[in-house]
C-alpha positions as CSV (number, residue, x, y, z in Angstrom):
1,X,-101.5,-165.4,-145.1
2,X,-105.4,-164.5,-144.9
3,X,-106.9,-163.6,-141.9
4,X,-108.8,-166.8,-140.1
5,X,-112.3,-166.3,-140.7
6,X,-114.0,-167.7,-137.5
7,X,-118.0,-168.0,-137.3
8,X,-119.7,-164.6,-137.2
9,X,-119.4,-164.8,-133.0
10,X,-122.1,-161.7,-133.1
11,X,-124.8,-163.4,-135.0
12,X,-124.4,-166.9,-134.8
13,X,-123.5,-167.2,-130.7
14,X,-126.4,-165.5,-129.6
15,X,-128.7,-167.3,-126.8
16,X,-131.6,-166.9,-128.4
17,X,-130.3,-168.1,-131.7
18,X,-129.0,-171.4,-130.3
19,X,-132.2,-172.3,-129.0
20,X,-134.1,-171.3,-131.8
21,X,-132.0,-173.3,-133.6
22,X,-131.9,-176.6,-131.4
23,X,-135.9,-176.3,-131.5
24,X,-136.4,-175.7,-134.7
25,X,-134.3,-178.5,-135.8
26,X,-136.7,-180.9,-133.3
27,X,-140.0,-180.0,-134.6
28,X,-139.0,-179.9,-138.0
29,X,-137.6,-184.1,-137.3
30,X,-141.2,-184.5,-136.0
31,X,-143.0,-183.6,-139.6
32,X,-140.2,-185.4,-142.1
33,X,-140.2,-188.5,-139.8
34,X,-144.4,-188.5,-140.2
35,X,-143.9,-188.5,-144.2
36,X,-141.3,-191.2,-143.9
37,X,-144.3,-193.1,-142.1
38,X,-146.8,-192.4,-144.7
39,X,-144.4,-193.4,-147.7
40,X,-143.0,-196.6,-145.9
41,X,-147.0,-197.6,-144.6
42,X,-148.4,-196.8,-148.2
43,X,-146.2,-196.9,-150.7
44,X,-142.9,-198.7,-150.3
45,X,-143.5,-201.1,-147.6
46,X,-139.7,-202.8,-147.7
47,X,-137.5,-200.8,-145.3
48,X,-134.4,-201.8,-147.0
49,X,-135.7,-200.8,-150.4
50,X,-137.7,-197.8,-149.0
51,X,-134.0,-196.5,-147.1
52,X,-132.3,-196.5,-150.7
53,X,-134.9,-194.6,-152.5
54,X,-135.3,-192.1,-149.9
55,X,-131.4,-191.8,-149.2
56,X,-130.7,-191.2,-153.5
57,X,-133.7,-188.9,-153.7
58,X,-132.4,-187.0,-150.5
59,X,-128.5,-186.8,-152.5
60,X,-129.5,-185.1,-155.5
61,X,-132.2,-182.8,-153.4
62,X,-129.5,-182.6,-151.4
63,X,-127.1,-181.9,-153.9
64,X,-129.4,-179.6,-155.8
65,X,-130.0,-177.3,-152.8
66,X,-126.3,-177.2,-152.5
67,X,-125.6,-175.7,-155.5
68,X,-128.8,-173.3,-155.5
69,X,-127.1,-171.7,-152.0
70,X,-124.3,-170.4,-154.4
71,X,-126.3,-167.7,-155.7
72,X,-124.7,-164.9,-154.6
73,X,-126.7,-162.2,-152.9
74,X,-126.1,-158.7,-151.8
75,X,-122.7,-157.4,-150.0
76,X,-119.6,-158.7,-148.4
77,X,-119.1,-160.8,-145.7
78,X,-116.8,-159.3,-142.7
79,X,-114.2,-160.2,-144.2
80,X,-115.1,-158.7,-147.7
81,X,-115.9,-162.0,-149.6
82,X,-118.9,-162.0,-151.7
83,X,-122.0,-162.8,-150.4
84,X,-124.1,-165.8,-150.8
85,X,-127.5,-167.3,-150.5
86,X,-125.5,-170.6,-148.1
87,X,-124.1,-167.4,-145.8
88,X,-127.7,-167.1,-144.6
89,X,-128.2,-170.8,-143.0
90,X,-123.7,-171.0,-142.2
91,X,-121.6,-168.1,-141.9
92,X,-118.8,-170.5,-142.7
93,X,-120.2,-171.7,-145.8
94,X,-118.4,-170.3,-149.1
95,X,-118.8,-173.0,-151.8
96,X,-118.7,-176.7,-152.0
97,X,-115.7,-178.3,-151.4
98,X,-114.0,-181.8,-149.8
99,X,-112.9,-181.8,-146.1
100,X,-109.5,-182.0,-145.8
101,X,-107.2,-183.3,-142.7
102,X,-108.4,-184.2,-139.9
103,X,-112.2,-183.0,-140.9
104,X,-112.1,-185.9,-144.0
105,X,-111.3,-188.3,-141.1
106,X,-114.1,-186.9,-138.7
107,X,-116.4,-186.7,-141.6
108,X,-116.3,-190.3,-143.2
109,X,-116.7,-191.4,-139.2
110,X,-119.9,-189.3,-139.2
111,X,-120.7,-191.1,-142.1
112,X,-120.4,-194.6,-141.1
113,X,-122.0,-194.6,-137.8
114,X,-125.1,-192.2,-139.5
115,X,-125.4,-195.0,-142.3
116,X,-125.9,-197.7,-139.0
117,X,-128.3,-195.4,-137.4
118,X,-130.1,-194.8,-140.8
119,X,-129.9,-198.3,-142.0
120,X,-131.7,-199.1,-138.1
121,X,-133.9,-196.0,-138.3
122,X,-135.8,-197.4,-141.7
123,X,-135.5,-201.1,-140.1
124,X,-137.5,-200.0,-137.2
125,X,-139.7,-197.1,-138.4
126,X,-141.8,-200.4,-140.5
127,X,-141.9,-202.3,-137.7
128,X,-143.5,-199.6,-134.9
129,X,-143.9,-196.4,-136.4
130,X,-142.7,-193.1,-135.9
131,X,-145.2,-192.4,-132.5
132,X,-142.7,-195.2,-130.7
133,X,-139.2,-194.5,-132.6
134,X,-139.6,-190.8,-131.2
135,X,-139.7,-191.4,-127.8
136,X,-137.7,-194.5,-127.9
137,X,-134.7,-192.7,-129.5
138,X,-134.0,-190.2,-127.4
139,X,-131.8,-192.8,-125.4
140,X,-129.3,-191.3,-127.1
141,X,-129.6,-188.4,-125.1
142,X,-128.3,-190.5,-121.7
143,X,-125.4,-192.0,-124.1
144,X,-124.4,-188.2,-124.5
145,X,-125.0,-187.4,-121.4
146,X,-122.1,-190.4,-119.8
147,X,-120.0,-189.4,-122.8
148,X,-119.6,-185.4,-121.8
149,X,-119.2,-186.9,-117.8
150,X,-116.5,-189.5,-118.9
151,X,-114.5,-186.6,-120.9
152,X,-115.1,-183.8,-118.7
153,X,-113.7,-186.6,-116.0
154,X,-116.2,-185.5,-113.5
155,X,-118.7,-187.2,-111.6
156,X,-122.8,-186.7,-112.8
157,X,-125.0,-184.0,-110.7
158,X,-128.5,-184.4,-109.1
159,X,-130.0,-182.7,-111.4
160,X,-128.4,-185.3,-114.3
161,X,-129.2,-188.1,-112.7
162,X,-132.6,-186.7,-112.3
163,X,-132.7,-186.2,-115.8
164,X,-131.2,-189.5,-116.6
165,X,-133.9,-191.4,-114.9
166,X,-136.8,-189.2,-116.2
167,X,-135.9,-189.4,-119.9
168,X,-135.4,-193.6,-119.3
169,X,-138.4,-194.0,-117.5
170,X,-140.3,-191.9,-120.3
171,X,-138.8,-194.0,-123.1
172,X,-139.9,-197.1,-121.2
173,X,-143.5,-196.2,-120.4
174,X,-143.9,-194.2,-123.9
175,X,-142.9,-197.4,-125.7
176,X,-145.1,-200.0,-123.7
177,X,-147.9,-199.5,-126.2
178,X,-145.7,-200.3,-129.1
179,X,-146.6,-203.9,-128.2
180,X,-148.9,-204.5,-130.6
181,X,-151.4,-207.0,-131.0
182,X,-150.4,-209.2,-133.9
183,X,-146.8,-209.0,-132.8
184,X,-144.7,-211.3,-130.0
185,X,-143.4,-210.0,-126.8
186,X,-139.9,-211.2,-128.1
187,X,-140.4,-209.0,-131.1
188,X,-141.1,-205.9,-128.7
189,X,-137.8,-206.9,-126.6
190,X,-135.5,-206.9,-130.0
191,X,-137.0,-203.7,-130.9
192,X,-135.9,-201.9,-127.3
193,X,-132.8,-203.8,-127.8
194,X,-131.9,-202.7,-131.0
195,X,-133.1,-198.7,-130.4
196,X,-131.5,-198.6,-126.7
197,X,-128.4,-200.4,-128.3
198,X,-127.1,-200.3,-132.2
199,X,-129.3,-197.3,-132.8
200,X,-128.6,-195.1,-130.1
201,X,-124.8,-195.9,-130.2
202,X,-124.2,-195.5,-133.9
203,X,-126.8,-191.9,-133.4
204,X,-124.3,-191.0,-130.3
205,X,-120.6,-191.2,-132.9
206,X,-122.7,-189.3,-135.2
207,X,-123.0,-186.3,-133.3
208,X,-119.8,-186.7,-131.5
209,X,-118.1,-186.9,-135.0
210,X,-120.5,-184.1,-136.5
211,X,-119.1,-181.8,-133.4
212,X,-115.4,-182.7,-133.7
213,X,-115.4,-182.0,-138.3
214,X,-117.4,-179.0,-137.1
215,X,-114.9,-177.6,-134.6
216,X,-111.7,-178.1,-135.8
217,X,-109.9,-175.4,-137.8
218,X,-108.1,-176.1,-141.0
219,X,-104.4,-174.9,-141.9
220,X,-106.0,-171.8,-143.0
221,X,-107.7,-171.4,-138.9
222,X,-110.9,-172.0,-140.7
223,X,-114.0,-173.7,-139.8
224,X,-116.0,-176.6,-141.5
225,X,-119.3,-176.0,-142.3
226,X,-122.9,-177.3,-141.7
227,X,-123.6,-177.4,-145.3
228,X,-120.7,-179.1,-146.5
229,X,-120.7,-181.6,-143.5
230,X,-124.4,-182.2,-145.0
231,X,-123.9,-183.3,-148.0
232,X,-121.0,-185.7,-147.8
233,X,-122.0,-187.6,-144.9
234,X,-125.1,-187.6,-147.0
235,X,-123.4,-189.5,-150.0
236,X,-121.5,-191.9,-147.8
237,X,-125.3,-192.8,-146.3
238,X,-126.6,-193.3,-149.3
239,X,-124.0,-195.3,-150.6
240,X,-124.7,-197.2,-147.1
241,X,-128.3,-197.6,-147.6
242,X,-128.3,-199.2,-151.3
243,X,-125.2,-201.9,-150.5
244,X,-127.8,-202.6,-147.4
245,X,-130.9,-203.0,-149.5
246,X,-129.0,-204.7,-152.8
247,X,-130.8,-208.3,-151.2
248,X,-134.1,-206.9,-151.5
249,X,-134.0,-204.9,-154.5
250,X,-132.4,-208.0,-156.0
251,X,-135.7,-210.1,-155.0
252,X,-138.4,-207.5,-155.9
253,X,-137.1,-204.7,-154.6
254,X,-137.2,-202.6,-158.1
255,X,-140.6,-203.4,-159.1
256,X,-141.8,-202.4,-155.9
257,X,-139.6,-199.0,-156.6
258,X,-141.1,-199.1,-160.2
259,X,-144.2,-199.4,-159.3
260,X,-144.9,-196.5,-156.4
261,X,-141.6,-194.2,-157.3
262,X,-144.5,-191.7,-158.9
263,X,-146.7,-191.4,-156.3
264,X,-143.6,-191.5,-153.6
265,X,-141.3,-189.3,-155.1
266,X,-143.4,-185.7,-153.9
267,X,-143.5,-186.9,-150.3
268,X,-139.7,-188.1,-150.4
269,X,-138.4,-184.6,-152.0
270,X,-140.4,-182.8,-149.4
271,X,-139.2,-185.0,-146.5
272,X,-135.5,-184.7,-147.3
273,X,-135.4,-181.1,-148.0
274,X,-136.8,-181.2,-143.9
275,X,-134.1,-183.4,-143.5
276,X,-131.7,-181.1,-145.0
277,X,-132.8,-177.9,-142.7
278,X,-133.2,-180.0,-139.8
279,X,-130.0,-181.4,-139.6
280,X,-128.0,-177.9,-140.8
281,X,-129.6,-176.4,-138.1
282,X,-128.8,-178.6,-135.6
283,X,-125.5,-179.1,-136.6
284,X,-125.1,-175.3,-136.4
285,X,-126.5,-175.8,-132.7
286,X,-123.6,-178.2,-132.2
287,X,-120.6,-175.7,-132.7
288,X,-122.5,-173.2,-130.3
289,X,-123.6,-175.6,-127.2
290,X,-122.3,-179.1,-126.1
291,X,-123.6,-182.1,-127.7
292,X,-126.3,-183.2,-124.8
293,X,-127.6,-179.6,-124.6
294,X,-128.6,-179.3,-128.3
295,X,-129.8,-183.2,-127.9
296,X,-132.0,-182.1,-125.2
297,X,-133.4,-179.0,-126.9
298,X,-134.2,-180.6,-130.0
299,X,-136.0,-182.9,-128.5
300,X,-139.4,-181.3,-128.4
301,X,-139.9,-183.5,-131.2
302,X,-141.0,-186.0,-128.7
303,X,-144.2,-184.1,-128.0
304,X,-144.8,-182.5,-131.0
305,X,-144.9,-185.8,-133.4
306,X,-148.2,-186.8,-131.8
307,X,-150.1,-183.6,-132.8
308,X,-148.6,-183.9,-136.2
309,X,-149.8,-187.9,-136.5
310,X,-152.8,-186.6,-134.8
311,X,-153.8,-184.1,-137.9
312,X,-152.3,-186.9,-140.4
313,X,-155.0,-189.2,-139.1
314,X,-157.5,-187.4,-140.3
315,X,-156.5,-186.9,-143.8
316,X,-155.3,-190.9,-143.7
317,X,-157.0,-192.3,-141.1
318,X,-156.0,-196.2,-142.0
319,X,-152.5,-194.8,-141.3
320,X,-152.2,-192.6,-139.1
321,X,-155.8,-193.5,-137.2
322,X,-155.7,-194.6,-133.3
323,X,-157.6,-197.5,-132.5
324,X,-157.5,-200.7,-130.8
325,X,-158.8,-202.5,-127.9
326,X,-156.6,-200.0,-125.5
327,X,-157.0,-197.0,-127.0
328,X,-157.3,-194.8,-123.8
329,X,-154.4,-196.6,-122.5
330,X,-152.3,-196.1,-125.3
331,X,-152.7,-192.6,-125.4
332,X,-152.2,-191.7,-121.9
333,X,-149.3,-193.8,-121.8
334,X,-147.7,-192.4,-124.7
335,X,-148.3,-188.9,-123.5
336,X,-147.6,-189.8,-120.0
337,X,-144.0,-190.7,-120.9
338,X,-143.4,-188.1,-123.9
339,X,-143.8,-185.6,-120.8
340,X,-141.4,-187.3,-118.6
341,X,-139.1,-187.5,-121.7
342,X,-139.9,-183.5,-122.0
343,X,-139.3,-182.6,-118.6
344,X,-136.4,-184.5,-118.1
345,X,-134.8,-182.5,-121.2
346,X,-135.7,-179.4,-120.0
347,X,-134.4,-179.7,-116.6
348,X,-131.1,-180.7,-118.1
349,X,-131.0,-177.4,-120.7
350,X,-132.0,-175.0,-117.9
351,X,-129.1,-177.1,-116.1
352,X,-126.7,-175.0,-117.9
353,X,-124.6,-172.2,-116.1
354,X,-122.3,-169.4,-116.7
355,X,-119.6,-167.5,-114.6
356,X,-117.5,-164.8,-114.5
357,X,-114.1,-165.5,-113.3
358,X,-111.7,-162.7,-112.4
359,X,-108.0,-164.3,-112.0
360,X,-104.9,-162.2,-110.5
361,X,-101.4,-163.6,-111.5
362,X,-98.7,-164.3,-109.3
363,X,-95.9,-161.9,-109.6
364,X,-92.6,-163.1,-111.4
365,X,-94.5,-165.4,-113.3
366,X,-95.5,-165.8,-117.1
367,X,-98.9,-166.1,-117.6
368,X,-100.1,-168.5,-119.9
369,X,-103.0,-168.3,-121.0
370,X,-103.1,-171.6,-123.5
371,X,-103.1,-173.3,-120.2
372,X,-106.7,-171.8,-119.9
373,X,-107.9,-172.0,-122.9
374,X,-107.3,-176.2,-122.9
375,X,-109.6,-176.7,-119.9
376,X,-113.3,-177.6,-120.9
377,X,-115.3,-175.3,-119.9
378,X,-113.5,-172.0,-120.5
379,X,-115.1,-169.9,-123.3
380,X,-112.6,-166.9,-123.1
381,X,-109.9,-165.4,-121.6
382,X,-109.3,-161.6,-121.7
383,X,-106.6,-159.9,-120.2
384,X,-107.9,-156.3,-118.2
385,X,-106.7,-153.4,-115.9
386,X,-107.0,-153.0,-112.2
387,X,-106.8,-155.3,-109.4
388,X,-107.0,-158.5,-111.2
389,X,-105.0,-159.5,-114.5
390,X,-107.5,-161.8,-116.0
391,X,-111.2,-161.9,-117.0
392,X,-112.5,-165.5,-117.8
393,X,-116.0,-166.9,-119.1
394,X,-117.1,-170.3,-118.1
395,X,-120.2,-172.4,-119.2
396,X,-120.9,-175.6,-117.5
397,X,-124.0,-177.9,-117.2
398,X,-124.3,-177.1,-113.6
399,X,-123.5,-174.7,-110.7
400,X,-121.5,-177.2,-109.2
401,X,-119.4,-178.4,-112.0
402,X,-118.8,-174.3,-112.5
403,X,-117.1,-174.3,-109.2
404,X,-115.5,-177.7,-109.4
405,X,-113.9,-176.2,-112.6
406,X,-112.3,-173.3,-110.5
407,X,-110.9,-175.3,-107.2
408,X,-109.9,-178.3,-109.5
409,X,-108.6,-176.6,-112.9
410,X,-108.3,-173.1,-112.2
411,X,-107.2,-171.9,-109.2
412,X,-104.1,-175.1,-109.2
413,X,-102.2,-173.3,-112.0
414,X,-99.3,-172.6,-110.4
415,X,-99.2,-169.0,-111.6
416,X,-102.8,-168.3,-110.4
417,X,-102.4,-166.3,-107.3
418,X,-106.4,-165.8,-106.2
419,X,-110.1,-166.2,-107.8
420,X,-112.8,-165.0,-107.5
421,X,-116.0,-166.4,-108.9
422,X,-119.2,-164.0,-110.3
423,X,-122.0,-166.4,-111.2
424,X,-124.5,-164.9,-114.2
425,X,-128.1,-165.2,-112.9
426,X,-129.5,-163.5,-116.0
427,X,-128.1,-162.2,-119.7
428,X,-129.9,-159.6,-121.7
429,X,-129.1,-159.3,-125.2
């Protein structure tokens, strides 16, 4: 039986990497989301219709960039597999291939709630643009957020509550302006109903499912990858997207395709393959970080959208252009609560703690370290010499939780004798 071929812990679990990756999937949302404004505004002005072309163009780019990573490259992997181009973005990536087990399962849920959030991404997008889905959608983040609290069957912090209430009170004063003029206060209200409800819900199960096909080992002890996960949760979209637009295109849906798929296509092959790095990389982040961190990180694209619209306006200014009776208002409230939304998110990924636990057995009894290695929170075990039997590695959102971890999880095995805790004020790599 081969060896389990776990991710490359080395390379792909570095601090620094994880970030980069979190951030770079954020600001790279922030450019393809722009394009998806400009095609929807200019081009194909039907959401429905627009969400199908973009979703069967984004398949075969998709698909097509798939098969391009198969080129193999120079050397072996560690485990003396050949090399190829799909190694560089996922360590676990060897060819394409269906998930299996349990990661099929996980993997067609991704799926389905993606194709609700996509379906209500699209719906939205043509109804306030991409300056008010941004901010808006980062709900998701407090959904996550009372998810990882409700598994970890502890109580919130300060500082996520503090959190919690920043990135709320950002979305709300962020999205104020998105009541336009030619449109009803009741129309505004559906609109934070459906992002703050269906949307951020059905964007919640994604990730949550995303994590679980990402993080469960096969019979073999391997890992799914990012790539994989990408392009099958990307069919079962598309197929999604074109039952949800078959009324449209059915009532002038394909000459409106027909007519603008020319002039579209450029900006739609250019926005998915975005799309595609965006999402590998932060599904990447996922397996290295827990769900609300990489949320949080990747949320930089609240702040930088508004550049990006800003240098769009002046190439299409009767897109993209600011204007309106309350133009200084607008702004400042737009920035005013994309900062709160920012500082919220950072205060909650500088949250994050790590400790050093060093555990002495009792004698006469067997210690089992599976009982460890089941409590959330616990990153490794190692066994060492000296005074103490046992060298663990926590992470937790907070210093608190850290010790709440110990006196509650810990130190009540009945085979733990005595702890004692270290915490890591600073890591050099």
């Amino acid at each position: 039986m081969p060896a389990p071929e776990n991710r490359p812990v080395s390379r792909f679990r570095k601090k620094s990497t994880f970030y980069l990756l979190a951030l770079a999937s954020g600001i790279i949302t922030s450019i393809y989301v722009v394009l998806d404004d400009y095609v929807n505004f200019e081009m194909i002005t039907n959401p429905f219709v627009f969400g199908a072309f973009e979703m069967v163009v984004g398949f075969i780019v998709t698909f097509l960039v798939v098969l391009a990573l198969h080129i193999p490259g120079k050397g072996k992997t560690r485990l003396g597999r050949k090399f190829n181009l799909g190694y560089k973005l996922d360590g676990n990536f060897q060819k394409l291939k269906l998930p299996t087990g349990k990661t099929a399962i996980y993997t067609l849920l991704a799926g389905i709630f993606a194709t609700g959030a996509t379906i209500l991404y699209f719906y939205l997008m043509s109804k306030n643009g991409s300056s008010v889905i941004m901010p808006f959608s980062q709900f998701v983040l407090i959904y996550l957020l009372i998810g990882d609290a409700i598994s970890d069957r502890e109580k919130p912090v300060i500082v996520e509550i503090q959190s919690i209430a920043m990135i709320a009170f950002g979305v709300i004063i962020a999205s104020v302006s998105g009541i336009g003029s030619d449109g009803s206060f009741t129309d505004f209200l559906l609109n934070v109903f459906l992002i703050v409800g269906p949307f951020s819900l059905f964007s919640a199960f994604y990730i949550y499912f995303q994590k679980k096909a990402l993080t469960t080992k096969d019979k073999q002890g391997k890992f799914y990858d990012s790539i994989n996960l990408r392009i099958w949760t990307m069919l079962i979209i598309t197929i999604g997207q074109v039952v949800a637009a078959a009324p449209a295109l059915s009532k002038g849906g394909f000459s409106e395709v027909s007519n603008s798929w020319k002039i579209a296509l450029t900006p739609v092959i250019f926005s998915m393959l975005l799309a595609f790095l965006s999402i590998v990389f932060y599904t990447r982040a996922l397996t290295m970080g827990k769900m609300s961190i990489v949320k949080a990180l990747s949320s930089v694209s609240v702040v930088t959208t508004f550049p990006i619209i800003g240098i769009a306006s002046i190439w299409l200014p009767n897109i993209f252009g600011f204007g309106g009776e309350n133009l200084v208002l607008d702004i400042v409230l737009k920035l005013s609560g994309s900062f709160l939304i920012l500082i919220g998110v950072i205060a909650l990924a500088l949250s994050e703690t790590k400790s050093i636990l060093l555990a002495k057995a009792k004698q006469g009894f067997a210690i089992k370290v599976e009982e460890l290695t089941k409590i959330k929170g616990i990153e490794g075990v190692s066994f060492i010499t000296g005074q103490y039997d046992l060298l663990i590695n926590i992470k937790m959102r907070s210093i608190g939780k850290a010790f709440s971890l110990v006196e509650k999880s810990i130190a009540k095995l009945p085979w733990i004798d005595d702890v004692i805790t270290f915490q890591i004020m600073k890591e050099y790599e």
